[in-house]
N, C-alpha and C positions, 0 to 999 in steps of 0.2 A: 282688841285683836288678840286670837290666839294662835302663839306659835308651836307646835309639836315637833320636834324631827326626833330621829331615829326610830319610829315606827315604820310597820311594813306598807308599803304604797296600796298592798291590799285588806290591811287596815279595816273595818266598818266602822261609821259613823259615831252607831251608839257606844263602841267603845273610848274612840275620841274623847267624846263630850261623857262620858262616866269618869275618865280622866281627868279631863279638865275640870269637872265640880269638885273633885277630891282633892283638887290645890288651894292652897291660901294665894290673893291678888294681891298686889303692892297699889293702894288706890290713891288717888289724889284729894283735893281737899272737898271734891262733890261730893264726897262719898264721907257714909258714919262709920267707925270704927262696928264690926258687927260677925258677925259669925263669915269668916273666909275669907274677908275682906282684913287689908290692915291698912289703916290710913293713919294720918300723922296726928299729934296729941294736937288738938287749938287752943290758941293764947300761948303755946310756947315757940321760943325761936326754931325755926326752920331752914329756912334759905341757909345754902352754904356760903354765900357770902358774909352772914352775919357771924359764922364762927373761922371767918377767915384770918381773921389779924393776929398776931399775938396776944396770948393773953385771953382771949373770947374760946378756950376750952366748954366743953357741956360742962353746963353745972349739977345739975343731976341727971336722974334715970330718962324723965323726959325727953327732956333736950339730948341725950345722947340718942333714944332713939330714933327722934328727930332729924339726927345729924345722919346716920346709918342708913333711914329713909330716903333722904334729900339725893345722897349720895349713890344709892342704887337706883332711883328712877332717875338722874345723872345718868348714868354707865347704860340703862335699858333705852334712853331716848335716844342717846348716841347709837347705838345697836340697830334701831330702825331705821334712823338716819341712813347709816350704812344701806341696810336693805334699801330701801328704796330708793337709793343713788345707781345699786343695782340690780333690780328688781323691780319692774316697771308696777307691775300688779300691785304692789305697797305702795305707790303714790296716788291712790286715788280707790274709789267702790268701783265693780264691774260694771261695764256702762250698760247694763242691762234697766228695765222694769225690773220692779219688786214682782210683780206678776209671776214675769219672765222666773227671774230667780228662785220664787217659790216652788213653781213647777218642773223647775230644772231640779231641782232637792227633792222633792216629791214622788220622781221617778227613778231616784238611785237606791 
């Protein structure tokens, strides 16, 4: 899902999504590390619980990023959380067809 705000409501589309390719993701562990995408190192610690204790600092560059990772898709799952506690449309796909959908897009 992509979120935009402070664009204008009159906005075009192709500008949107020119925007949106021109950012880097924060991906999860489906995804490869790869051009735009940033996903987490594999085989190093990740979960924030495992650098929770005392003592379980990163030990290197991995695992910190790791850590910095874990911790900002933290902060952005809480964030949708939100939205869609208030924001009905975030809980769920339009309950449209794909059909429907396509041709609803097709004509703007």
């Amino acid at each position: 899902m992509y979120v935009l705000s402070g664009w204008e409501g009159l906005a075009h589309d192709s500008e949107l999504l020119n925007d949106a390719i021109s950012k880097c993701f924060l991906v999860d562990c489906g995804f490869s590390n790869r051009r735009q995408f940033l996903a987490l190192f594999r085989g190093v610690r990740y979960h924030l619980q495992d650098f929770a204790c005392q003592g379980n600092d990163p030990e290197n560059e991995k695992e910190l990023f790791n850590l910095c990772h874990a911790s900002l898709r933290n902060v952005i799952k809480r964030i949708f959380d939100i939205f869609k506690s208030r924001f009905t449309i975030f809980k769920s796909a339009p309950p449209f067809f794909s059909r429907t959908c396509v041709s609803m897009c097709s004509t703007t």
